[in-house]
MDAnalysis code that builds the backbone (N, CA, C; Angstrom):
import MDAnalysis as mda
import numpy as np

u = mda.Universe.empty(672, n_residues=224, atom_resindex=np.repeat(np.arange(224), 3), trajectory=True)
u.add_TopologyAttr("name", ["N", "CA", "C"] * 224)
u.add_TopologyAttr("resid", np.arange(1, 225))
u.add_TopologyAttr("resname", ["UNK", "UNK", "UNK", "UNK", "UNK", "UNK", "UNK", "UNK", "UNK", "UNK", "UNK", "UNK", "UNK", "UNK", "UNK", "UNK", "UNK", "UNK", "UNK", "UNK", "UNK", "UNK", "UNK", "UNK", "UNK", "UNK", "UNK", "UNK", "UNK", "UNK", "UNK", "UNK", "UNK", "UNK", "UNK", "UNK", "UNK", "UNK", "UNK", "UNK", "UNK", "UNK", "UNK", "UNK", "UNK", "UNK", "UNK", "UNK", "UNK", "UNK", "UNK", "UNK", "UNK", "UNK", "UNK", "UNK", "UNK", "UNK", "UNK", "UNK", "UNK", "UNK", "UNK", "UNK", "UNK", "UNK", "UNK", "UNK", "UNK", "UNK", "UNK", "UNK", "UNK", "UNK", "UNK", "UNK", "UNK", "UNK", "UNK", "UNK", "UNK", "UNK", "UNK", "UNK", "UNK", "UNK", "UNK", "UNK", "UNK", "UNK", "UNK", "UNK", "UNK", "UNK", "UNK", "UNK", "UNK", "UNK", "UNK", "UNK", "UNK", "UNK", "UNK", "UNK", "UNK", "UNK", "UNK", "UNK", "UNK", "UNK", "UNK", "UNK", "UNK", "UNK", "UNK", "UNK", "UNK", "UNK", "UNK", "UNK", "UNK", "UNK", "UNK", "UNK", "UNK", "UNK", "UNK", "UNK", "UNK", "UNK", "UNK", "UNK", "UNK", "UNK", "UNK", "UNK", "UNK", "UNK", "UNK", "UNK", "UNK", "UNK", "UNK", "UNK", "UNK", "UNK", "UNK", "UNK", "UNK", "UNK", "UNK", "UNK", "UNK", "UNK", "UNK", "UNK", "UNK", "UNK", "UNK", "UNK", "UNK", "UNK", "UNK", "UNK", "UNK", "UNK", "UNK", "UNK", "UNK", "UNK", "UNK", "UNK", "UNK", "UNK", "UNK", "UNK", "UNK", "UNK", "UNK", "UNK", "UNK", "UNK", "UNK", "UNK", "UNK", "UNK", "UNK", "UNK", "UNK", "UNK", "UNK", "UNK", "UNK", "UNK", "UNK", "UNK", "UNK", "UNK", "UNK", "UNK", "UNK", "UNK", "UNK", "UNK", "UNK", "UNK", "UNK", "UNK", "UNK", "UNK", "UNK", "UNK", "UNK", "UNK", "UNK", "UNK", "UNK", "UNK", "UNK", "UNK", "UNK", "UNK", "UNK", "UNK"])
u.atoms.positions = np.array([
    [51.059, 97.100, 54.519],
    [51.945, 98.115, 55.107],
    [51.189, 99.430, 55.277],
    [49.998, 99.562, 54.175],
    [49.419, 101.086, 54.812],
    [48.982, 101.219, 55.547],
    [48.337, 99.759, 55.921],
    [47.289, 99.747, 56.913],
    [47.791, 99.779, 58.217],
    [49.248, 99.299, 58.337],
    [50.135, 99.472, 59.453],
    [50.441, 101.827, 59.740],
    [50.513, 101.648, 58.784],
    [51.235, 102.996, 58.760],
    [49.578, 103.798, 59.361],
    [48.625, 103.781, 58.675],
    [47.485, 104.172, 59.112],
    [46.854, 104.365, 60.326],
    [47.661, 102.982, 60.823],
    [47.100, 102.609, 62.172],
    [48.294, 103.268, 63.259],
    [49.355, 103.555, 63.053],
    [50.501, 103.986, 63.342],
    [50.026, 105.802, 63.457],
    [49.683, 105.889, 62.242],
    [48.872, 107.510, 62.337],
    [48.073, 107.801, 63.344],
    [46.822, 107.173, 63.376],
    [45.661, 107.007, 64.159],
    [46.626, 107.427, 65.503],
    [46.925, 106.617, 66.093],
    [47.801, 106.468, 67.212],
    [48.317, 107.321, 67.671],
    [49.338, 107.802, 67.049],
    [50.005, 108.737, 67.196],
    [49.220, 110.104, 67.388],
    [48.271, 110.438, 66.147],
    [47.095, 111.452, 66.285],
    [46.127, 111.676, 67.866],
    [45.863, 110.421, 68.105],
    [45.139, 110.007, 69.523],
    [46.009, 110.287, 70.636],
    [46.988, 109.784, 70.753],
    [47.954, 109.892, 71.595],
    [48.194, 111.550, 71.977],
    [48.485, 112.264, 70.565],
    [49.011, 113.720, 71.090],
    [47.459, 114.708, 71.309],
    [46.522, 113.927, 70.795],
    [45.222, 115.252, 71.182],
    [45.003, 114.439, 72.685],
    [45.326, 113.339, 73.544],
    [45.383, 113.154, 74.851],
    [46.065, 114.286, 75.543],
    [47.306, 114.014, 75.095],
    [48.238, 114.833, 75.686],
    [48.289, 116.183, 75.813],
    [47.099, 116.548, 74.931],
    [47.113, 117.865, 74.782],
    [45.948, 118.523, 75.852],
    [45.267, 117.612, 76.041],
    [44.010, 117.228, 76.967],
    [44.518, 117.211, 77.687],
    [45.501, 116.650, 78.496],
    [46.046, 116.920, 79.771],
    [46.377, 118.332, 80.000],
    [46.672, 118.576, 78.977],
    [47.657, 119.801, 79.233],
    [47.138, 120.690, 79.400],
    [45.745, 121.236, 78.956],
    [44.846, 121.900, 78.764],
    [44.378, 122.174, 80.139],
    [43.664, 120.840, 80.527],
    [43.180, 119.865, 82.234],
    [44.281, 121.261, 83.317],
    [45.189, 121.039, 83.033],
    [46.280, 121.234, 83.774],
    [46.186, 122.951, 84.050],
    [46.570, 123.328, 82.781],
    [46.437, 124.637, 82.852],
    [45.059, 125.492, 83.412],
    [44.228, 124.785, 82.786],
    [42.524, 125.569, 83.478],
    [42.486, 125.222, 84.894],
    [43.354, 123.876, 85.828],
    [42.997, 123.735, 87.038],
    [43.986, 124.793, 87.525],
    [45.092, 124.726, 86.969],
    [46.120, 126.246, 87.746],
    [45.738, 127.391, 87.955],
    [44.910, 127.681, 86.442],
    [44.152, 129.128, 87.019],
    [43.130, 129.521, 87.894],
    [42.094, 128.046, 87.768],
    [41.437, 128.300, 89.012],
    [42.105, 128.352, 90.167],
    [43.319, 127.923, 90.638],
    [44.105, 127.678, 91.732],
    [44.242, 129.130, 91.971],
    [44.682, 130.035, 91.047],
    [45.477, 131.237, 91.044],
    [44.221, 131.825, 91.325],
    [43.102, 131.948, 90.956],
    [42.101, 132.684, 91.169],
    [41.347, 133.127, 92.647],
    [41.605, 131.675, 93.624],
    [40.758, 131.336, 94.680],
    [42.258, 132.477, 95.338],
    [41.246, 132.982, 96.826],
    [42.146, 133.472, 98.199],
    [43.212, 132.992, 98.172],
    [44.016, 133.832, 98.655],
    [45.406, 132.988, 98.976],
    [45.094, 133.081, 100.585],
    [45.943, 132.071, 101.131],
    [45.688, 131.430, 102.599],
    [46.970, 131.929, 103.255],
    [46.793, 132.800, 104.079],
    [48.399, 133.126, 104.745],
    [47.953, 132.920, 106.040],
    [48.737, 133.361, 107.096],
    [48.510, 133.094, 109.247],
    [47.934, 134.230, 109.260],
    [47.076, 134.332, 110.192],
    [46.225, 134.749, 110.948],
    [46.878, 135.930, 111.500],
    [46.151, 137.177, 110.943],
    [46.876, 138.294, 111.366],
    [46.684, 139.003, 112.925],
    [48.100, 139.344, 113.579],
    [47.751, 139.282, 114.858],
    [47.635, 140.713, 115.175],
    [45.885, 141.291, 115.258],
    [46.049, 142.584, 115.684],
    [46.060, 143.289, 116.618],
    [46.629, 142.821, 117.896],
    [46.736, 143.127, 118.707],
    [47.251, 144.680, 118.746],
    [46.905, 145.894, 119.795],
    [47.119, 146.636, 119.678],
    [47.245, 147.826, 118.536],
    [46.698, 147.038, 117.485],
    [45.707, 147.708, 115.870],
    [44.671, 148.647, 116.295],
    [44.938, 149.620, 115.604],
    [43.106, 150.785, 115.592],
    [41.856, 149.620, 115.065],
    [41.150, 149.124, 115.406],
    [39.993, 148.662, 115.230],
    [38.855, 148.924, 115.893],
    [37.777, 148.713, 114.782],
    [35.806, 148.419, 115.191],
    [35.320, 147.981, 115.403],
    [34.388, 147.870, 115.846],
    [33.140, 146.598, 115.729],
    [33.558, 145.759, 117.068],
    [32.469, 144.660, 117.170],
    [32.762, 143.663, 118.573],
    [34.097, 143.429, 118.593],
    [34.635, 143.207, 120.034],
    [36.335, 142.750, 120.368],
    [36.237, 141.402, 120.160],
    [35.214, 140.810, 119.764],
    [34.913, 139.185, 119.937],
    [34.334, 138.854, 119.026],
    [34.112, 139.700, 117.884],
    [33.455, 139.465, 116.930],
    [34.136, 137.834, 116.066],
    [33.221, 136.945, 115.550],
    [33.447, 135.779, 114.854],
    [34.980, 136.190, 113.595],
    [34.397, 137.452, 112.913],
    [35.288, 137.484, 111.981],
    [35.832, 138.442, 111.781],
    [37.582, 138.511, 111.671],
    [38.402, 139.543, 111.584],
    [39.014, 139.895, 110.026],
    [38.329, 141.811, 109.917],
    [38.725, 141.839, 108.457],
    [39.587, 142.830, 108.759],
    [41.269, 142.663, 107.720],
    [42.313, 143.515, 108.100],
    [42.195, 144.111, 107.038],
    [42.389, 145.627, 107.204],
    [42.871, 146.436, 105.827],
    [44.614, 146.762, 105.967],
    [45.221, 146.658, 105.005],
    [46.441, 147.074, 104.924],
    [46.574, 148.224, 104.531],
    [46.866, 149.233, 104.893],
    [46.192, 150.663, 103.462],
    [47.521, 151.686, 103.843],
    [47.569, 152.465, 103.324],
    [48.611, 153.595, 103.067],
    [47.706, 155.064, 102.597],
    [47.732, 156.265, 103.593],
    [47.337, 157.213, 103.377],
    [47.554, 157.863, 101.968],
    [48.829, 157.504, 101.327],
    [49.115, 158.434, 100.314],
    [48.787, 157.492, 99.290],
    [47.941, 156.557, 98.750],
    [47.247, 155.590, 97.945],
    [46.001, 155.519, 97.718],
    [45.936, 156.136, 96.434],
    [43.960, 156.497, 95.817],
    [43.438, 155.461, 96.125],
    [44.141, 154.441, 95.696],
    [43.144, 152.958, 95.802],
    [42.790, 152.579, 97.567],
    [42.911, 152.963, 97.953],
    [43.240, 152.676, 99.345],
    [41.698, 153.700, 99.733],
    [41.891, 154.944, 99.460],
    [40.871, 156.046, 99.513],
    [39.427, 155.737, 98.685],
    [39.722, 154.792, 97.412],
    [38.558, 154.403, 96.453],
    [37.949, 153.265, 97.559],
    [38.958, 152.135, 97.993],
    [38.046, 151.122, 98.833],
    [37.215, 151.822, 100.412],
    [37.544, 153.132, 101.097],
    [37.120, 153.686, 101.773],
    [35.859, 154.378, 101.548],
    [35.964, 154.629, 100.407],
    [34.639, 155.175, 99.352],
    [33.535, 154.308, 99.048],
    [33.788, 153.473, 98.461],
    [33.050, 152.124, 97.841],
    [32.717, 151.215, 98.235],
    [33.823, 150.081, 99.314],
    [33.562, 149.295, 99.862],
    [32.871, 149.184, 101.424],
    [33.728, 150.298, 102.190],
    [34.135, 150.111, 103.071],
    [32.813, 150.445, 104.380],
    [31.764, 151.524, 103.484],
    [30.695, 151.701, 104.066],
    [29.674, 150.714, 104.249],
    [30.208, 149.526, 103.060],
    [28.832, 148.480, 102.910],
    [29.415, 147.737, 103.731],
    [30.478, 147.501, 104.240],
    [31.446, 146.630, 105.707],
    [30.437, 147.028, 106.529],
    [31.011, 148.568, 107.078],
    [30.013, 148.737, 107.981],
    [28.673, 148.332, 108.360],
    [27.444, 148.105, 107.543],
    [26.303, 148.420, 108.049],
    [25.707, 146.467, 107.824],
    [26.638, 146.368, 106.953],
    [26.263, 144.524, 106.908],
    [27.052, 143.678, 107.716],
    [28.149, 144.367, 108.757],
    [28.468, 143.566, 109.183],
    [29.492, 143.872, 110.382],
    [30.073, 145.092, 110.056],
    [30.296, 145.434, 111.721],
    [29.525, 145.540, 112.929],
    [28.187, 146.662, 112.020],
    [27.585, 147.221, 112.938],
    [26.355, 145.977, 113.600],
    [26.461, 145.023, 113.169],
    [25.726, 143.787, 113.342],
    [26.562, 142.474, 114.626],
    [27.664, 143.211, 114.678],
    [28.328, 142.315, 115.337],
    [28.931, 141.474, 114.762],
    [29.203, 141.217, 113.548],
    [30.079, 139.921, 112.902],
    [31.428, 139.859, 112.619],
    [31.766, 141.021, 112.669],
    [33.068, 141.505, 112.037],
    [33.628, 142.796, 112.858],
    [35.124, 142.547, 112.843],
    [35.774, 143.283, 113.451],
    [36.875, 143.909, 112.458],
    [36.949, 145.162, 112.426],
    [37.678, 145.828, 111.361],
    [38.877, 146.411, 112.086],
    [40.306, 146.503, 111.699],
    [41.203, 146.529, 111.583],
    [42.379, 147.278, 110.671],
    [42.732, 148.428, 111.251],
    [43.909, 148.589, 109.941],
    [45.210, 148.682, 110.309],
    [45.816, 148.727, 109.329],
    [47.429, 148.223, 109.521],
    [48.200, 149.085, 108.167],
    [48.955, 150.208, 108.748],
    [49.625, 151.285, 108.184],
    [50.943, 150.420, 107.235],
    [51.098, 150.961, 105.845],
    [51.828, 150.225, 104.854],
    [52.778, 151.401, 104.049],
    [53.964, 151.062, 104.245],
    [54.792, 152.322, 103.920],
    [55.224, 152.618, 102.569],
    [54.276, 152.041, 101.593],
    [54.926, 151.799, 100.085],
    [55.553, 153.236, 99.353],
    [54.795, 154.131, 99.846],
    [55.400, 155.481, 99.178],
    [56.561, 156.297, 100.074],
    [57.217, 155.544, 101.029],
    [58.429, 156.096, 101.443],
    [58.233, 157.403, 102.706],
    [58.936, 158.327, 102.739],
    [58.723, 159.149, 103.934],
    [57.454, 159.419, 104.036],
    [56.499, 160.269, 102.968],
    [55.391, 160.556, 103.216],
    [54.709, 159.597, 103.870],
    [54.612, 158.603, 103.552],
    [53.873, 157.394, 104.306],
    [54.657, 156.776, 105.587],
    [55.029, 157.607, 105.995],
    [55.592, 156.859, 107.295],
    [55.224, 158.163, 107.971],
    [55.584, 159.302, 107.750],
    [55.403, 160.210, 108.285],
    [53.746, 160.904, 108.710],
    [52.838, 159.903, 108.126],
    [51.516, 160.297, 108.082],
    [51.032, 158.692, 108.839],
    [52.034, 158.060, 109.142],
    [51.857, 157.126, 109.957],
    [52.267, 156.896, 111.491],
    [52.959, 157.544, 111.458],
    [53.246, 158.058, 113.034],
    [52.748, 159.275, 113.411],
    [51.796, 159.844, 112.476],
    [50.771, 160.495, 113.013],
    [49.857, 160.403, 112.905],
    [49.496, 158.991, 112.518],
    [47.857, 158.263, 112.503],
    [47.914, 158.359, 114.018],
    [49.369, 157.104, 114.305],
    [49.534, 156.093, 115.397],
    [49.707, 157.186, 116.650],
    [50.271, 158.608, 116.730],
    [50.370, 159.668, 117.561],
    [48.944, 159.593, 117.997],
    [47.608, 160.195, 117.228],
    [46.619, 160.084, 117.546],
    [45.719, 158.998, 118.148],
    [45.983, 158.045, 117.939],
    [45.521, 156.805, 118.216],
    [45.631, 156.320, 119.301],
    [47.018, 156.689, 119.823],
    [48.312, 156.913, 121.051],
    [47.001, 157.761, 122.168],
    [47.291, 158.902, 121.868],
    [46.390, 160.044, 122.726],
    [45.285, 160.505, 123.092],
    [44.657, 160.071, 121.340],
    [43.251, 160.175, 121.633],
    [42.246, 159.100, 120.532],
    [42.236, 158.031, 121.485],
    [41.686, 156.736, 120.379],
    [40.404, 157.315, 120.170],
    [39.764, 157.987, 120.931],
    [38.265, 158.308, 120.543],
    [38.423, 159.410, 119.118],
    [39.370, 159.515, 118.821],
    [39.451, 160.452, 117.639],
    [40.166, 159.907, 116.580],
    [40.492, 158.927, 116.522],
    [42.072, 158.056, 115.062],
    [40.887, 157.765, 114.113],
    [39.573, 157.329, 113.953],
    [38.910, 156.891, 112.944],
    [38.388, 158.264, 112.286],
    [38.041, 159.009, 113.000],
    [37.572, 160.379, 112.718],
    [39.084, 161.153, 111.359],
    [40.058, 161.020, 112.649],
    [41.421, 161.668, 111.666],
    [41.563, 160.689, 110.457],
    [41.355, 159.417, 110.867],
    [41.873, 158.603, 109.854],
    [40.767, 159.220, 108.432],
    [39.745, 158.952, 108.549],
    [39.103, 158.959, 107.491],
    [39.439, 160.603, 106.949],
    [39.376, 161.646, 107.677],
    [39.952, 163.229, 107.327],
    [41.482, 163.119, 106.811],
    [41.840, 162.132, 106.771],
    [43.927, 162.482, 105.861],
    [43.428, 162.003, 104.888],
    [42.250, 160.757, 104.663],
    [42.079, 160.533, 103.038],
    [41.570, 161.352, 102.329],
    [40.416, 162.300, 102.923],
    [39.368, 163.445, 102.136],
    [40.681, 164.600, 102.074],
    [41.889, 164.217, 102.451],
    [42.472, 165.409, 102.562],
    [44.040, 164.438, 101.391],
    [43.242, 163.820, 100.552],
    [44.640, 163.465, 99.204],
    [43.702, 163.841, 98.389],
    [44.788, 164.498, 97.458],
    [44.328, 165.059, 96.567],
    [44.165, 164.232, 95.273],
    [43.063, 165.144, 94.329],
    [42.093, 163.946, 93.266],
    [43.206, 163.882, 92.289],
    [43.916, 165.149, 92.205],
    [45.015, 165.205, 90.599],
    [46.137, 164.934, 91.580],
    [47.483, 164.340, 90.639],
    [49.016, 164.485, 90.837],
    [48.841, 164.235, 92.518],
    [48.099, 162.915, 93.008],
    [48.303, 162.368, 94.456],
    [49.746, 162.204, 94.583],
    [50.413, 161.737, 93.741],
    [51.920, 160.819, 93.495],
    [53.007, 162.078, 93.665],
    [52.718, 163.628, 94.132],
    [52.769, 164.472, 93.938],
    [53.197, 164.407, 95.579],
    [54.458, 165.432, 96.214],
    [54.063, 165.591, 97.560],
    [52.923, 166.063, 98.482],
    [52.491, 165.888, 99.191],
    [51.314, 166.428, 99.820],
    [51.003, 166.250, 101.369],
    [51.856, 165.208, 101.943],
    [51.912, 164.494, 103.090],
    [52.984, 165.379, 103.748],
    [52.830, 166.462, 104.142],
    [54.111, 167.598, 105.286],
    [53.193, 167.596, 107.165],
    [54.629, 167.944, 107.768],
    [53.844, 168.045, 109.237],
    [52.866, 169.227, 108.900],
    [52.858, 170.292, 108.277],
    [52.272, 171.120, 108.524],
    [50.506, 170.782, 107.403],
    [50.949, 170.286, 106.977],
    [49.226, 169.611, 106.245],
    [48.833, 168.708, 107.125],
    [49.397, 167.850, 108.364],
    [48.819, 167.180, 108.769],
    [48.729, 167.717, 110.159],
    [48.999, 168.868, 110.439],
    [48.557, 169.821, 111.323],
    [47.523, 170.365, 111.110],
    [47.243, 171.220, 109.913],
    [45.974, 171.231, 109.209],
    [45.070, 170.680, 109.475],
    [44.939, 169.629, 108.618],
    [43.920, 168.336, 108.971],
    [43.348, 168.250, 110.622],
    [44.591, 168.022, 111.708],
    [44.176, 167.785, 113.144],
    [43.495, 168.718, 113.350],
    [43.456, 170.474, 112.715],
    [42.782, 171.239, 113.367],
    [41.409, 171.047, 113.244],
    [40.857, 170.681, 112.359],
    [39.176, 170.490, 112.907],
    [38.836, 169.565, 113.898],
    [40.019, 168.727, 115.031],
    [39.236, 167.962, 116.133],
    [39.957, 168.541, 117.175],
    [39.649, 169.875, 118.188],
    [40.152, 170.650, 119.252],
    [40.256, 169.845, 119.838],
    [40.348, 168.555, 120.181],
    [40.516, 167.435, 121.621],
    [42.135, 166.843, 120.782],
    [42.354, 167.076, 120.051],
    [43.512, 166.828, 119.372],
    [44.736, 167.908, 119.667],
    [45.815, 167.713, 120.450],
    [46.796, 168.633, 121.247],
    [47.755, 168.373, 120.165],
    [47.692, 169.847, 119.210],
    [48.602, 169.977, 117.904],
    [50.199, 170.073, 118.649],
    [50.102, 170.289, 119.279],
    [51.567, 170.913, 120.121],
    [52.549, 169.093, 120.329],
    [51.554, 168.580, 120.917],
    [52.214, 167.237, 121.098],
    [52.073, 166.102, 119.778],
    [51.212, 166.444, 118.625],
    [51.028, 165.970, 117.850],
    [52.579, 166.613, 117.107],
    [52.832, 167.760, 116.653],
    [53.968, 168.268, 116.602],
    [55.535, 167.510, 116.537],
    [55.340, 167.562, 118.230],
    [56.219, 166.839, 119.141],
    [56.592, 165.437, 118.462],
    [55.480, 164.826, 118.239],
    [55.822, 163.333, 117.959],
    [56.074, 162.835, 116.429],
    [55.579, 164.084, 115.716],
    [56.325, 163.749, 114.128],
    [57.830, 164.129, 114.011],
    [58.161, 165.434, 114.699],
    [59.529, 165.638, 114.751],
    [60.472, 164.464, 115.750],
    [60.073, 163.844, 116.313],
    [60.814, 162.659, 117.361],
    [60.790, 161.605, 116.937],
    [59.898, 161.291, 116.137],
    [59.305, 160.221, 115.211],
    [58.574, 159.154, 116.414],
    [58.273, 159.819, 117.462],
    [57.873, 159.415, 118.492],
    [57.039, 157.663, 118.915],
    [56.724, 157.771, 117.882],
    [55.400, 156.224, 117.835],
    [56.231, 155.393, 116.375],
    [57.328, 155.588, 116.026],
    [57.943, 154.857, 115.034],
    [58.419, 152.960, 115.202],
    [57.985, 153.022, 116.935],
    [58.149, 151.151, 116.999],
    [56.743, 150.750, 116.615],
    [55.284, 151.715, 116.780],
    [54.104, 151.143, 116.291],
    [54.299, 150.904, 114.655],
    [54.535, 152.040, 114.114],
    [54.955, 151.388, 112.583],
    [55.882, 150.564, 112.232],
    [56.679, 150.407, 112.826],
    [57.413, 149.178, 112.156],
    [57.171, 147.533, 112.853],
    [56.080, 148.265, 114.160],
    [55.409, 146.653, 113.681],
    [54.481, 146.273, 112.853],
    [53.567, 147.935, 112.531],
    [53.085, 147.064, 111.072],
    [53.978, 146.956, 109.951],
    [54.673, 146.958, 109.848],
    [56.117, 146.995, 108.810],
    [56.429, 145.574, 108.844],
    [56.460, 145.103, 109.782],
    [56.679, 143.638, 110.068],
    [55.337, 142.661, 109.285],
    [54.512, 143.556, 109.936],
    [53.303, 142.425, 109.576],
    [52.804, 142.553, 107.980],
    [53.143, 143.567, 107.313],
    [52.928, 143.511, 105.675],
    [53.728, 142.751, 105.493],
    [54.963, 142.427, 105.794],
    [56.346, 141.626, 105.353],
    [56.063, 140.458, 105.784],
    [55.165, 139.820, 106.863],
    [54.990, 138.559, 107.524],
    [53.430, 138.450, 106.080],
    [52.426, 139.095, 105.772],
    [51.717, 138.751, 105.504],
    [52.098, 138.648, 103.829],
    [52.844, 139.299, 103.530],
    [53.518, 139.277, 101.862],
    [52.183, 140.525, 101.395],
    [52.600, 141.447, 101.632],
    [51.642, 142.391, 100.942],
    [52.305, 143.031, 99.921],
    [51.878, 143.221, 99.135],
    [52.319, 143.898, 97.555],
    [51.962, 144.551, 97.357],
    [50.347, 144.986, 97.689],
    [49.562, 146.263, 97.094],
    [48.928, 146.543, 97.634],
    [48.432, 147.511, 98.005],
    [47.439, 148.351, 98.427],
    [46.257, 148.990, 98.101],
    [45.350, 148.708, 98.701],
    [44.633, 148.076, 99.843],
    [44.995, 146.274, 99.640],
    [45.253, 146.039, 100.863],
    [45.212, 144.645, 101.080],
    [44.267, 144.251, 101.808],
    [43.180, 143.515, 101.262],
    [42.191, 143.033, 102.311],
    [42.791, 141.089, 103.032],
    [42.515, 141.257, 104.552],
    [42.632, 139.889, 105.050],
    [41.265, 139.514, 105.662],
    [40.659, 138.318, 105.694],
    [39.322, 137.902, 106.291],
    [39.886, 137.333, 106.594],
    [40.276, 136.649, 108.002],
    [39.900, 135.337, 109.023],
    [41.523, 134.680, 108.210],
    [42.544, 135.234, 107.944],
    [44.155, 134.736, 107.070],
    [43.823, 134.619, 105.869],
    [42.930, 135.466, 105.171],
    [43.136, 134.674, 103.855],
    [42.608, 136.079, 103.168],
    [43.558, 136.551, 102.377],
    [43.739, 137.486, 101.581],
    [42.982, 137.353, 100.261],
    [42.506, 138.508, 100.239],
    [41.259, 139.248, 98.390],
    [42.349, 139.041, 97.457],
    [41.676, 138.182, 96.660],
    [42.435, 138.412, 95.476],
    [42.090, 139.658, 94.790],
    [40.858, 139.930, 94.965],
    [40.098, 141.467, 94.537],
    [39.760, 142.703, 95.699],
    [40.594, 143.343, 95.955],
    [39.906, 144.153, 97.497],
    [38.541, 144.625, 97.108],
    [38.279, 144.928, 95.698],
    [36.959, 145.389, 95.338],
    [35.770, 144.464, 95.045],
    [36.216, 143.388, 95.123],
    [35.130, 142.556, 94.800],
    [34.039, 141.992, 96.065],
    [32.632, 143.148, 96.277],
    [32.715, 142.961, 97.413],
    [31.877, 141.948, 97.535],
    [31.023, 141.017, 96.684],
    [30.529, 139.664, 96.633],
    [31.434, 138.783, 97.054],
    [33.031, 139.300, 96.676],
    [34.112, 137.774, 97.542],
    [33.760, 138.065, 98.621],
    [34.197, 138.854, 99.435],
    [34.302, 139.389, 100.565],
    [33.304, 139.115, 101.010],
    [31.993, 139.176, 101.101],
    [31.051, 139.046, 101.379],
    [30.533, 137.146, 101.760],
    [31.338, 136.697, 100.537],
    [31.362, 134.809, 100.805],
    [32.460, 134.790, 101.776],
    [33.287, 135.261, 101.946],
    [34.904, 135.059, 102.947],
    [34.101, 135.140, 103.922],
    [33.505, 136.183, 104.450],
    [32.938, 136.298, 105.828],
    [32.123, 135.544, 106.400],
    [30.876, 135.082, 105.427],
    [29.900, 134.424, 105.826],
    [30.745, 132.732, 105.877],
    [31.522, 132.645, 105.353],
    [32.185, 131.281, 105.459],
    [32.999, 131.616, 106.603],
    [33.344, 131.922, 106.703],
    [34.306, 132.592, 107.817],
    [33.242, 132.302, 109.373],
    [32.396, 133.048, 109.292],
    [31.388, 132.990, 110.325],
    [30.889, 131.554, 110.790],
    [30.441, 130.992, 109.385],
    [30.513, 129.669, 110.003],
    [31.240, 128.631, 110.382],
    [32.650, 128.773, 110.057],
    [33.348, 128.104, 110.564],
    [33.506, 128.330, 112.047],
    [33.033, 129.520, 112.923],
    [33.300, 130.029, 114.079],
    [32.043, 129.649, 114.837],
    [31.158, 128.902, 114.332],
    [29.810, 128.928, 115.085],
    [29.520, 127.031, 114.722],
])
């Protein structure tokens, strides 16, 4: 009978460190799951402020929001090494897409991206990058986004007509361009900001610019 019971042990012992082995199996393959890109549709940027070739192999979307440090840190950090490895090379086509997470201010500094962009496209990358040098380093979360700061700002580009720039924050004038990117954060499931997209398939890290860097080049070859 012990030897039954023994063997009954054994068994049972074997049986649950299997099971536990699965379970284990299971959990480490989920996280790698959770880890890799997530795969969403193909963002359609038609009529988007963008760079680089119109035909370029690979399309990288930023989702970003003026009144968002992180958004201003990936403009800082990342966004120059985009440039020179891979816009300015022809591979990549850059893209942004206005995201309203902080409420009026961010809408209101979005229909006066899209005003400019509207009037004078040879000048929206210029302004664009001048509303970020123009958030502030302390208490961003702080108001700071008024027509009259972003009147400010327009004044260092004289080809920029403050009068009609004016005009179109008080009318809310270009407010169907934002709410089609309004649509497309909501079509793409964006949560945070900066959202990076390569070729539909969203950073799990916007900062990680070694992913980014494999997204593209995989990306590229799938196009060639």
């Amino acid at each position: 009978m012990k030897r039954n019971k023994n063997s009954n042990m054994k068994f049972v012992v074997v049986l649950t460190l299997l099971v536990v082995g699965i379970l284990a199996a299971v959990v480490v393959f989920s996280n790698k799951q959770e880890s890799l890109p997530i795969e969403i549709k193909q963002i359609d940027v038609t009529g988007q402020p963008s760079i680089g070739e119109k035909d370029a192999p690979v399309t990288v979307v930023e989702f970003g929001d003026f009144k968002c440090p992180s958004c201003k840190a990936w403009g800082e950090m990342i966004y120059p090494k985009l440039v020179d490895d891979y816009i300015e090379t022809g591979q990549v086509k850059f893209s942004f897409v206005n995201v309203l997470f902080h409420g009026k201010e961010s809408t209101l500094a979005s229909i006066a991206a899209e005003s400019v962009f509207e009037r004078s496209p040879g000048l929206y990358w210029n302004f664009h990058q001048a509303m970020f040098d123009a958030q502030p380093v302390e208490n961003h979360d702080g108001p700071w986004i008024t027509p009259e700061k972003i009147l400010e700002i327009a004044s260092a580009f004289p080809e920029i007509d403050q009068t009609l720039l004016k005009e179109d924050m008080e009318q809310e004038a270009t407010m169907e361009n934002v709410k089609i990117d309004d649509d497309l954060v909501k079509k793409a499931g964006v949560s945070m900001t900066p959202a990076i997209v390569i070729n539909g398939e969203m950073m799990e890290d916007p900062f990680d610019y070694e992913a980014i860097k494999t997204a593209i080049e995989q990306g590229y070859k799938d196009t060639n």
